[in-house]
C-alpha positions as CSV (number, residue, x, y, z in Angstrom):
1,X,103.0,120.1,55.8
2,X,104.3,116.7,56.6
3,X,103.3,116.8,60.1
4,X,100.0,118.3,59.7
5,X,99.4,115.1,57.1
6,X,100.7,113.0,59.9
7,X,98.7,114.7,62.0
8,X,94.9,114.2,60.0
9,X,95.9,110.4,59.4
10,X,96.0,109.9,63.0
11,X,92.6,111.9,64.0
12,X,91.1,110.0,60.5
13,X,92.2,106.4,62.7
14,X,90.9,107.5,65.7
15,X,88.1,108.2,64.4
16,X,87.5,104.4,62.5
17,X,88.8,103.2,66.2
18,X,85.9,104.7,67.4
19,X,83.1,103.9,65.4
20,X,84.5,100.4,65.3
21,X,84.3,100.1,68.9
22,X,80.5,102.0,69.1
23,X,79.5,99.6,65.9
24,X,80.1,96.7,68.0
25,X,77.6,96.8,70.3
26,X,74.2,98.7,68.6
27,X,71.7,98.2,71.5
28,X,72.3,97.6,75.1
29,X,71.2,94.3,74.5
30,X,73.8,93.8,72.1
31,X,73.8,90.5,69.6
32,X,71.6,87.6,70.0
33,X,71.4,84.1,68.3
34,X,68.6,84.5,65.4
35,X,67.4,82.0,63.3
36,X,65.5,83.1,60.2
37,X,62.3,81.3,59.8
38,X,61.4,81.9,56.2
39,X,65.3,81.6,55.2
40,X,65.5,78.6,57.1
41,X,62.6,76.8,55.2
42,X,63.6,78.0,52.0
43,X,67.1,75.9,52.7
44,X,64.9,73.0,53.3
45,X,65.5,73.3,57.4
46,X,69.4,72.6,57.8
47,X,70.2,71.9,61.4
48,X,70.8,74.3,62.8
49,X,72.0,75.1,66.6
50,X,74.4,75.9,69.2
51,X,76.7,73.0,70.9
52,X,78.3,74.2,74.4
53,X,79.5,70.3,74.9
54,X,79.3,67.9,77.5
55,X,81.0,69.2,80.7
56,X,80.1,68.2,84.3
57,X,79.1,71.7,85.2
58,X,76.0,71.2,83.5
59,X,75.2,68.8,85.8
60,X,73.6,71.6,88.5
61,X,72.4,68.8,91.4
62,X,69.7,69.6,93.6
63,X,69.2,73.1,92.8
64,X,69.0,75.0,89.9
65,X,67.5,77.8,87.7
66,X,67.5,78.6,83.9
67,X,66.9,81.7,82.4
68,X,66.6,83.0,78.5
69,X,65.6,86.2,76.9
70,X,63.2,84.9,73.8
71,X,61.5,86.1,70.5
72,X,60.2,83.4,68.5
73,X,58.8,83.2,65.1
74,X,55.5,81.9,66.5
75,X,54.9,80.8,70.5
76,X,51.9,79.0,69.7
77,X,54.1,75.8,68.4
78,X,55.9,73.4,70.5
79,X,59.5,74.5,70.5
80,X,62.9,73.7,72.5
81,X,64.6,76.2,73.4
82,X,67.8,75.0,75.2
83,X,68.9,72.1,77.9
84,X,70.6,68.6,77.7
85,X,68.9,65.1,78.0
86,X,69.3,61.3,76.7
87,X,67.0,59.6,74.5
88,X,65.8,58.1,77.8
89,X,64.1,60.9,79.0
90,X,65.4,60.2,82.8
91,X,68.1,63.3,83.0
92,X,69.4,66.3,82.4
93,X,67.0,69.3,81.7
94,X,64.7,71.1,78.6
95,X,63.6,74.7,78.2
96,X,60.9,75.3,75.9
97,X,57.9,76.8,74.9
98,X,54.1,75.5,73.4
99,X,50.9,77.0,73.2
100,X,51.7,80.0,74.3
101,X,53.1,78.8,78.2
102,X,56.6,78.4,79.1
103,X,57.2,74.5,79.0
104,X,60.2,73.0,81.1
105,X,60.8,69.6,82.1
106,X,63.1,68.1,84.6
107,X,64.3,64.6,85.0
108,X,65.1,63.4,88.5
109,X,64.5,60.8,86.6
110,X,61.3,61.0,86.9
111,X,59.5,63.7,84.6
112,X,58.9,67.3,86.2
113,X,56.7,69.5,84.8
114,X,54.2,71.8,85.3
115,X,50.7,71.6,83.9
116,X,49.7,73.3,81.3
117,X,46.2,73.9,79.8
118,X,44.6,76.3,77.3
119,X,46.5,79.3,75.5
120,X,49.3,80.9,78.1
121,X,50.2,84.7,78.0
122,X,52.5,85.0,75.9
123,X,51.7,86.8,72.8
124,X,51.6,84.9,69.1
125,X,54.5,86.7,67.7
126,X,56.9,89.7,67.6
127,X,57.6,90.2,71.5
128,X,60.4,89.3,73.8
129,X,59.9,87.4,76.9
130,X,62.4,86.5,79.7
131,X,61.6,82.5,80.8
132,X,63.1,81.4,84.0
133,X,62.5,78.0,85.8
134,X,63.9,76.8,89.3
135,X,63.9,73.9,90.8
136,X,64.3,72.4,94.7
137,X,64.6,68.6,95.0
138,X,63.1,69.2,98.3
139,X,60.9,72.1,97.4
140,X,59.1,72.7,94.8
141,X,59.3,73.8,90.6
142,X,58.3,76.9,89.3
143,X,58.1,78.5,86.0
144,X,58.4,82.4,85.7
145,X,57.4,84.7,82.6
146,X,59.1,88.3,82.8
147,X,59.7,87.7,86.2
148,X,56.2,86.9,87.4
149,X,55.3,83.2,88.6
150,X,53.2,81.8,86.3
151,X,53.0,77.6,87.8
152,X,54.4,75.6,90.0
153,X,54.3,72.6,91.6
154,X,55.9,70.3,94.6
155,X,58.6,67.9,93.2
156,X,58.2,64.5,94.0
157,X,60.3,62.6,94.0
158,X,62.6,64.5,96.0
159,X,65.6,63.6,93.8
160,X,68.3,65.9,92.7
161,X,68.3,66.2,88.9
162,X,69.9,63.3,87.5
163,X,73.4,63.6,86.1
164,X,73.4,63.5,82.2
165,X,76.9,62.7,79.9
166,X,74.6,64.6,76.4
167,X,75.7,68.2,75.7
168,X,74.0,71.3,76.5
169,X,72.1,72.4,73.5
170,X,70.7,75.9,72.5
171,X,68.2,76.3,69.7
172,X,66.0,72.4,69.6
173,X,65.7,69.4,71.2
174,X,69.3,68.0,72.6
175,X,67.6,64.7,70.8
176,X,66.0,66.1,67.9
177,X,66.1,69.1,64.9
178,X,62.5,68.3,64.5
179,X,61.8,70.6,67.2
180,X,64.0,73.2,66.3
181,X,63.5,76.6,67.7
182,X,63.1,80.1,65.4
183,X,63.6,83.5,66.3
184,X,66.1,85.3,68.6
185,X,67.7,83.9,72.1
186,X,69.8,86.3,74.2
187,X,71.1,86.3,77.9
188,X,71.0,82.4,78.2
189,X,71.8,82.0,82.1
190,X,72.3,78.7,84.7
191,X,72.7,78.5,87.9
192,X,73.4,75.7,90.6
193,X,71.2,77.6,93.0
194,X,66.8,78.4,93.6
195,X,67.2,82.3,92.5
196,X,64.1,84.0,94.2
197,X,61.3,86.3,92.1
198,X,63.5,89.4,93.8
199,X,66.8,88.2,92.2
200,X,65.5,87.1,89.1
201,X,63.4,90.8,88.3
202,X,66.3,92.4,90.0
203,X,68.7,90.5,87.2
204,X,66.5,90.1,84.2
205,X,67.2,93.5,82.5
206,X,71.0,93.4,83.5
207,X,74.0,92.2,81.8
208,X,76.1,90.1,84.1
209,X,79.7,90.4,84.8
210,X,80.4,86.7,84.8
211,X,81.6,86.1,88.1
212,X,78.5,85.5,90.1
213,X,77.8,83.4,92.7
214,X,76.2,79.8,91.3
215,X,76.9,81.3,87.9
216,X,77.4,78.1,86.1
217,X,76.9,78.9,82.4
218,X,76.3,82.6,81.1
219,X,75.9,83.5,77.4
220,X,74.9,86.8,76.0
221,X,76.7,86.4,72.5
222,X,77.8,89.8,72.7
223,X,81.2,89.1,70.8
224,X,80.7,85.9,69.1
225,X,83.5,84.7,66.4
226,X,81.7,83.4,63.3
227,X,80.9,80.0,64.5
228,X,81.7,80.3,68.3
229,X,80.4,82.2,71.0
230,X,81.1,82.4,75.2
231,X,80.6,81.6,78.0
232,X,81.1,84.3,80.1
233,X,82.1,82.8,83.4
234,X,85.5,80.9,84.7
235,X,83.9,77.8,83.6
236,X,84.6,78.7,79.8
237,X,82.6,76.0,78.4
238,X,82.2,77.8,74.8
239,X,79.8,76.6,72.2
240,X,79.6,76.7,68.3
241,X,77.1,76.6,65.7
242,X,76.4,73.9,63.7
243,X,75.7,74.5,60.4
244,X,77.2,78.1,60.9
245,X,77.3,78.9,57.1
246,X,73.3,78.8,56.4
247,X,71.8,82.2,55.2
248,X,69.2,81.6,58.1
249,X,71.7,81.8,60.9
250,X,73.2,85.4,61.9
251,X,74.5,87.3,65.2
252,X,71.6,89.9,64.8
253,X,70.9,93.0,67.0
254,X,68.9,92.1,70.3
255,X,66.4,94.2,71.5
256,X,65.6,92.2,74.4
257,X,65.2,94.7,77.1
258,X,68.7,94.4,78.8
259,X,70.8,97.2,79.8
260,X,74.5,97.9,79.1
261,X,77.4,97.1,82.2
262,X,76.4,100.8,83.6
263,X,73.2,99.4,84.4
264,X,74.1,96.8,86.7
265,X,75.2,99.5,89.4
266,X,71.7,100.7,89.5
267,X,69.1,99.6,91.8
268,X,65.2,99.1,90.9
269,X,65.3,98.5,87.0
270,X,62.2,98.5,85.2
271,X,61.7,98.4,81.5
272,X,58.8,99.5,78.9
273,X,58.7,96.9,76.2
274,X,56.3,95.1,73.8
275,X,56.0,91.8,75.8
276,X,55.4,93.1,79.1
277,X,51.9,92.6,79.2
278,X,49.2,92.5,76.8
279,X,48.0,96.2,77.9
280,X,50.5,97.5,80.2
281,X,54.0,97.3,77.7
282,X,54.3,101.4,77.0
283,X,54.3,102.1,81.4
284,X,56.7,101.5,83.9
285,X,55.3,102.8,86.8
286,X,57.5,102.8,89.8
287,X,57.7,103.9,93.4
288,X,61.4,105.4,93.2
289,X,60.3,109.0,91.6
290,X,59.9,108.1,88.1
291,X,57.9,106.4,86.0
292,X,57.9,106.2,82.0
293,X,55.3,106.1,79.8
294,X,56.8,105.1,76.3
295,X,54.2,107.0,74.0
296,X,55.8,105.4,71.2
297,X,56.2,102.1,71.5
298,X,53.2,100.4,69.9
299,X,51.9,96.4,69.7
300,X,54.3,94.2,67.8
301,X,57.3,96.7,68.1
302,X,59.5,94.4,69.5
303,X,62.6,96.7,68.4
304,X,61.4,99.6,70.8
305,X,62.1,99.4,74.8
306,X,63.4,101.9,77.8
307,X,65.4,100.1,80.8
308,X,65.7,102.3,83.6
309,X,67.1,102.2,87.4
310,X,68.6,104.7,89.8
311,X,71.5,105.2,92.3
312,X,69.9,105.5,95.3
313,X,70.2,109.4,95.5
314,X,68.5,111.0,98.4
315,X,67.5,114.5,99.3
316,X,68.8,117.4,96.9
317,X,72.4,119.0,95.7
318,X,73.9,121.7,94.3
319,X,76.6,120.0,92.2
320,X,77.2,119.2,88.7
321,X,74.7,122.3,87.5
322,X,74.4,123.2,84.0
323,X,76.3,125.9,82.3
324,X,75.3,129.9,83.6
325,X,73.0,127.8,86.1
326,X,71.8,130.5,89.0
327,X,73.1,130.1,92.0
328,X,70.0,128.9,93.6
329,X,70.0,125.5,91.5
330,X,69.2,122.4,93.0
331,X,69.0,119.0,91.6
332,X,67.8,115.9,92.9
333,X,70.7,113.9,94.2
334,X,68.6,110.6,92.6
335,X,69.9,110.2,89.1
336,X,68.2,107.4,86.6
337,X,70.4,105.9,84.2
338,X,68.7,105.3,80.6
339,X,69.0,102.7,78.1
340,X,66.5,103.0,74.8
341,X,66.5,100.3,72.0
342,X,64.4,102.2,69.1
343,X,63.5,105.8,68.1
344,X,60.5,107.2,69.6
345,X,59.1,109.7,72.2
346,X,57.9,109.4,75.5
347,X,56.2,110.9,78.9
348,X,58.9,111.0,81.8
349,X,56.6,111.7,85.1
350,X,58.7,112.5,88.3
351,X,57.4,111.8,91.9
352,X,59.1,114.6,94.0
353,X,58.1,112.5,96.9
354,X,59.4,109.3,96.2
355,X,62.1,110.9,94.7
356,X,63.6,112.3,97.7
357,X,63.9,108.6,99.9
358,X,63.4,110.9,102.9
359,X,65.7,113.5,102.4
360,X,65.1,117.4,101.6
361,X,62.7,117.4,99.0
362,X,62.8,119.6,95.6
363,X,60.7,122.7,95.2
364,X,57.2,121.2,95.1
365,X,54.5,123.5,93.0
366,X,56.2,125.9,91.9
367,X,56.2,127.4,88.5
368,X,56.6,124.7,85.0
369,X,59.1,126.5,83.3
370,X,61.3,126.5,85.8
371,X,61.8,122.6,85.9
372,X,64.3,121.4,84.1
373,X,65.0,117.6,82.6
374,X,68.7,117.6,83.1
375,X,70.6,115.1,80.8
376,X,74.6,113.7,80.9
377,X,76.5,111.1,78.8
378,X,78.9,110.6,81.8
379,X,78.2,110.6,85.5
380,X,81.0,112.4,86.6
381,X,80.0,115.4,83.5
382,X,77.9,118.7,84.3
383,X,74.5,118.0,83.1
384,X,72.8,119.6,80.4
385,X,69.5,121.4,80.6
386,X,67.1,119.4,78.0
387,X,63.6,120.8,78.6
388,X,61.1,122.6,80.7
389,X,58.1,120.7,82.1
390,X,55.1,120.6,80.3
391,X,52.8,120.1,83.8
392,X,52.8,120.4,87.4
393,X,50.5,118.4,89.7
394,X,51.2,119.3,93.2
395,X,54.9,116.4,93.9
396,X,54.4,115.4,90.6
397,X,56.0,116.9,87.3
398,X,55.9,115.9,84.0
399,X,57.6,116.2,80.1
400,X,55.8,115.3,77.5
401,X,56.9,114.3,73.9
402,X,60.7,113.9,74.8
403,X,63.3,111.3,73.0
404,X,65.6,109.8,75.5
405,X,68.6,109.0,75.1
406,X,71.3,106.8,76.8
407,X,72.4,108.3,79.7
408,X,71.7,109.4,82.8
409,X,68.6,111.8,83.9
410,X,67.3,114.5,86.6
411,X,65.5,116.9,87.5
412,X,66.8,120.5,88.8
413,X,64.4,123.3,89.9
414,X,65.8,127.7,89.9
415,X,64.6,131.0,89.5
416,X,66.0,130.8,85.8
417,X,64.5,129.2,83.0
418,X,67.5,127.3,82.0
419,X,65.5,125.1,78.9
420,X,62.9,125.2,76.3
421,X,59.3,123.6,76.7
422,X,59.2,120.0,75.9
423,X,58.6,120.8,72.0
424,X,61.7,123.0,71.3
425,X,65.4,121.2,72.5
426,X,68.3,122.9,72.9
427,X,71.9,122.2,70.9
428,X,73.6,120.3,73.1
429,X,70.5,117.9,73.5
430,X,70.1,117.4,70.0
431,X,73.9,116.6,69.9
432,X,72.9,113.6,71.9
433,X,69.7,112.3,70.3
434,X,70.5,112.6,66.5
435,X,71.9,109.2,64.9
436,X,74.6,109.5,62.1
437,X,75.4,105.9,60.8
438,X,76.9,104.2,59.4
439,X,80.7,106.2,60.1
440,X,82.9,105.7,58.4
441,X,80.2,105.5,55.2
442,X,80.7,104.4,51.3
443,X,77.1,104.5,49.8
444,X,74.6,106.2,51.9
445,X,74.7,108.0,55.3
446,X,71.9,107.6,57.6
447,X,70.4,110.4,59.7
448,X,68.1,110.1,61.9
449,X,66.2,112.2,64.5
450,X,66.9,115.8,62.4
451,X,63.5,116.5,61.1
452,X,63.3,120.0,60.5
453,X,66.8,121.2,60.1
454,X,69.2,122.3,57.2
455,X,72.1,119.7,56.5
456,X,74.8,120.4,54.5
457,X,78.3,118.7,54.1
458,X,82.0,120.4,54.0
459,X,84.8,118.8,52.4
460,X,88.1,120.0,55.0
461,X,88.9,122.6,52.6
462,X,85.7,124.4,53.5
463,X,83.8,123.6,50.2
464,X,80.4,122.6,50.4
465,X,79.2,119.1,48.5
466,X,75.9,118.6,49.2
467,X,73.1,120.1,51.2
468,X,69.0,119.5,52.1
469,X,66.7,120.8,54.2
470,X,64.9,117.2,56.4
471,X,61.5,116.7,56.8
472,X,61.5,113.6,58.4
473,X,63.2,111.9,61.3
474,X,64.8,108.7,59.5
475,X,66.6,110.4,56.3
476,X,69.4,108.9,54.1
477,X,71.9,110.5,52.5
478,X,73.3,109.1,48.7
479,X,76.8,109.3,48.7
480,X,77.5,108.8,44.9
481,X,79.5,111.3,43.4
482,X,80.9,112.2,46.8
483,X,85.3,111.2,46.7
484,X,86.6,109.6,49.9
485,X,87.6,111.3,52.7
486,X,87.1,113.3,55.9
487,X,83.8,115.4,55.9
488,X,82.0,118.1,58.5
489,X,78.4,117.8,58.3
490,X,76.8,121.3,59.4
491,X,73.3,121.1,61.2
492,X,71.3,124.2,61.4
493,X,67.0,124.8,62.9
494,X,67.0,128.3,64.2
495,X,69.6,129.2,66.3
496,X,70.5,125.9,66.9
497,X,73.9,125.2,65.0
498,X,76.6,122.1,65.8
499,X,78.7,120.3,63.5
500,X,79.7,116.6,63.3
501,X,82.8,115.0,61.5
502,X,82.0,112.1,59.2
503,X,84.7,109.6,56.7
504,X,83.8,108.5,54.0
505,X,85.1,105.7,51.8
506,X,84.9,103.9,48.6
């Protein structure tokens, strides 16, 4: 009895281990810097920002490139965003925004900056945008939104930037609170180098490791600690928050359309969020054999994106086939890894074409139901069939109405049906797509992603505590009256039946 004790107390703490470790990064994206607008008002604007001090390495030289993932409160306003400069105005750097354009200056010393006129493209409100700007002291200066050059001009004189001895600021003016920036900042990057259009689109949607070449400063404020947060390269020139204790200041959960460390092996990443464009924000329409059309992201849902790149698979393979897949199986050899920030459905559209980079190409035009949307958690795992397509044009194939998940995604064509249509998953798909949070859980229990099936909860004794039948995809569960402990919740729609272990505590 002891042992068996023993035993559950050490599954119960693997369990909180877990959740711990999957709590602390929620999105992809992971945390960001957020300053509340209305909260921030309310406490009669406190100043509030990030200090990363004063150290020679923010002194880039002749070359040099910021970038920033952004959501503010408003774009139309003129805000700072990061940089370092004297009360001179003859060094250092800014990064800001105002009327809608991406607003950097540069002093070599002279003032560099590139004209702005009229409303820019950025939308008003509720949409991330990644800003970059590079600079040559014997080229030119150019200003980048999401990757696309949006100004530039030639810099004259042709001075390097001039040294400055103020820290490097994040979130206002290095001079002045008065142009203090609200919103959310993520994925702060500088560089002693000119980064090219290719580098910085390659880059944008990644996480970096650190250890980059240029790389001066990198902070993604993925783990901060209370006040501080890190820089992420060898240079460890760390900031803290001033005024860390205001209501309007938190770490909040990015959605800035960055994937996790997986995706920075894969090559072409493109991304569906609201931001993009003012038209174009739900399609990502590549040339590497898919392309994603996010059916559910609408305007001003800035919490919803897909980022999405491959491994360079060519041709087809027989390997890592699903469970009782025929014998005749074959699956592209290109794999897409998946991130998705939100809950929503969308179109997956495969090119069999581009899909195979010049190598033997996939059954073309052959019968819907038997091409399967092939899903795994893991690389090196088996995949698992997901759905059938819902249409065939000629090298093109399509599945409508599916929720994606993080992970990695093919396509496999047999003479066996080896999924449902798009409308009907099978259990080991909905294993991966339904949401149970928070676990461990005191008051409630969120669900989300079950509409449609019968839930009930076991206590380890086998007696059942509580128990509804969802109708809707985001469903909470009270836990009042429920005592402490470990759980099985029991998931049932047809003949689709799994079970998941939950704790709960006081």
């Amino acid at each position: 009895m002891r042992n068996s004790i023993v035993k559950l107390s050490s599954f119960i703490l693997m369990l909180l281990f877990l959740t711990i470790q999957i709590q602390a990064q929620e999105t992809s994206a992971g945390k960001c810097y957020t300053l509340d607008y209305e909260l921030w008002k309310a406490a009669d604007y406190p100043d509030v920002h990030g200090n990363c001090g004063s150290s020679e390495v923010f002194n880039p030289g002749s070359e040099f490139t910021m970038e920033v993932w952004v959501r503010a409160y408003t774009f139309g306003l003129n805000m700072k965003i990061m940089g370092r400069t004297s009360l001179s105005f003859d060094d250092g750097y800014i990064l800001g925004f105002e009327n809608m354009h991406l607003y950097s200056q540069i002093f070599n010393p002279d003032n560099q900056e590139i004209p702005r006129s009229g409303n820019g493209p950025m939308e008003q409100d509720s949409a991330w945008f990644h800003l970059s700007t590079t600079y040559s002291a014997t080229g030119k200066m150019i200003n980048y939104i999401n990757g696309i050059e949006v100004g530039s001009r030639t810099v004259y004189p042709q001075n390097s930037i001039s040294a400055s001895a103020e820290p490097f600021i994040i979130g206002r003016a290095p001079w002045d609170f008065a142009w203090a920036y609200n919103g959310d900042i993520d994925e702060i990057r500088l560089w002693n180098s000119v980064r090219t259009p290719e580098q910085i689109t390659e880059f944008m949607f990644k996480e970096l490791k650190g250890d980059e070449s240029n790389l001066l400063a990198y902070y993604n404020f993925n783990a901060p600690n209370e006040a501080s947060f890190f820089d992420k390269t060898a240079n460890d020139n760390h900031g803290t928050i001033n005024n860390y204790d205001e209501e309007c200041f938190f770490w909040d959960n990015s959605y800035a359309p960055v994937g996790n460390q997986l995706m920075y092996e894969m090559k072409d990443v493109h991304a569906n969020w609201f931001g993009k464009s003012s038209s174009e924000y739900s399609y990502a329409v590549t040339e590497n054999g898919l392309s994603v059309l996010a059916t559910g992201i609408n305007e001003k849902e800035f919490e919803k994106y897909i980022v999405f790149g491959h491994n360079e698979g060519t041709g087809i393979t027989e390997n890592n086939a699903p469970e009782n897949a025929p014998v005749d199986f074959r699956r592209l050899e290109r794999t897409w890894y998946l991130n998705q920030g939100g809950s929503f459905k969308s179109q997956a559209v495969f090119n069999l074409d581009d899909a195979a980079n010049g190598g033997e190409l996939l059954t073309v035009g052959g019968n819907e139901n038997l091409y399967t949307l092939l899903y795994r958690s893991d690389e090196n795992d088996d995949f698992t069939a997901v759905n059938s397509a819902s249409e065939i044009h000629g090298s093109v194939v399509m599945f409508n109405s599916v929720e994606l998940k993080d992970g990695y995604y093919t396509i496999s064509y047999s003479s066996e049906q080896l999924a449902d249509p798009t409308t009907s998953i099978n259990q080991s798909y909905y294993k991966q797509i339904i949401d149970i949070f928070p676990n461990p859980a005191s008051d409630y229990l969120n669900i989300r992603n079950a509409a449609n099936f019968n839930v009930e909860i076991y206590d380890i004794l086998g007696e059942k505590v509580w128990a509804e039948n969802i109708t809707n995809n985001e469903y909470r569960i009270n836990l009042s009256g429920i005592k402490k402990g470990l759980y099985i919740l029991y998931f049932k729609k047809g003949n689709t039946v799994f079970t998941e272990r939950i704790i709960i505590t006081e």
